[in-house]
N, C-alpha and C positions, 0 to 999 in steps of 0.2 A: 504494500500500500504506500508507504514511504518512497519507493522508487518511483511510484506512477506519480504521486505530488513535483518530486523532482524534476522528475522528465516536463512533465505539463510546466512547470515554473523555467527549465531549461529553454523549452522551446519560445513562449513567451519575451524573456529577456532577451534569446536568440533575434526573433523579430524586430522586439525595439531597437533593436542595436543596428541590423541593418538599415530597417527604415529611415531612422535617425541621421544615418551616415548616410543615403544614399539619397533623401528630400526632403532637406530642409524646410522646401517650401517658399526660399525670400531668392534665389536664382534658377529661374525656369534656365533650360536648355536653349543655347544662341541669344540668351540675354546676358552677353560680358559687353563691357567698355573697352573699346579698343586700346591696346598697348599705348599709354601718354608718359610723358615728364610728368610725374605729379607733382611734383616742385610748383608748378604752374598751376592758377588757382582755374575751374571750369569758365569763367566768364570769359578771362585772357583768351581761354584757348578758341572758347566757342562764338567770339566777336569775329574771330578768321574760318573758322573750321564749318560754323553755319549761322553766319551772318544774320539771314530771314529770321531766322528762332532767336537768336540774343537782340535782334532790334523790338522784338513782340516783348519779349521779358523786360529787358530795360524799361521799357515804355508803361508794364504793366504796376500793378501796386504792388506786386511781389518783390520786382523791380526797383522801383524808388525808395525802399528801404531794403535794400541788398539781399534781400529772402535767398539764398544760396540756391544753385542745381540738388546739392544731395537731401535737400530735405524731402524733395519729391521723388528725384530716382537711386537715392542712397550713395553709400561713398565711393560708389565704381570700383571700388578693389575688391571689395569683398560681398559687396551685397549693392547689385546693381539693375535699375527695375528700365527697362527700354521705354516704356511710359510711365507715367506718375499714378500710382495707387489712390482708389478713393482713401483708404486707412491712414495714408500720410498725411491727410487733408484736416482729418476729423482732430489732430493734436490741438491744433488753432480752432480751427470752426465747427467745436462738438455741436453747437443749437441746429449751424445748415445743416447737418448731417440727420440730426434725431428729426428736421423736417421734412429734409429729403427721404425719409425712411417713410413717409406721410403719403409720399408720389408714387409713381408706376418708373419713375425713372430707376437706374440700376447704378449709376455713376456719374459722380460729379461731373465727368466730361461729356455728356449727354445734354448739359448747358452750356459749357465751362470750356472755351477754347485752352487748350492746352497753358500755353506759353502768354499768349494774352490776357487770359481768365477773363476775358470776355463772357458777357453773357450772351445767350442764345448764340449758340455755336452756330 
């Protein structure tokens, strides 16, 4: 009886273990940041790199108090999201969130242009 607790408890911890190590969950597959100098902070690099998108951000309220890149797509080294999560949003704007939860909408970017946070996308 003992051996079969074991085993069932074996197998168990077994499972977490790989699960654990093999999805995280915060880096899907083909969402890395490409090889950068990270010496250089993202706005330096993304005023040259993609222009269109850092003139929307600057311009946005995000923007004009320096709201950084990783708050939305994380630190690029290690946990980096190719678009910005409703979850990253809800830190700052828990009330839009528990409103939004209200709607049929499914994500903040379903109003929310990305980089301009413009509304009505």
């Amino acid at each position: 009886m003992l051996k079969k607790y074991f085993l069932i408890l074996s197998l168990i911890i077994g499972i977490l273990l790989v699960y654990g190590f093999t999805d995280s969950g915060q880096v899907k597959k083909g969402d890395k940041h490409p090889k950068v100098d990270w010496e250089i902070g993202c706005q330096e690099c993304h005023k040259d790199a993609t222009p269109e998108v850092y003139v929307k951000w600057e311009a946005s309220r995000h923007g004009e108090v320096n709201f950084g890149c990783y708050i939305c797509h994380g630190d690029g080294q290690e946990v980096f999201y190719k678009k910005g999560k409703d979850d990253r949003c809800e830190g700052c704007h828990s009330t839009q969130a528990e409103d939004m939860k209200k709607t049929k909408n499914k994500s903040c970017f379903n109003c929310h242009n990305g980089h301009s946070l413009k509304f009505h996308n």
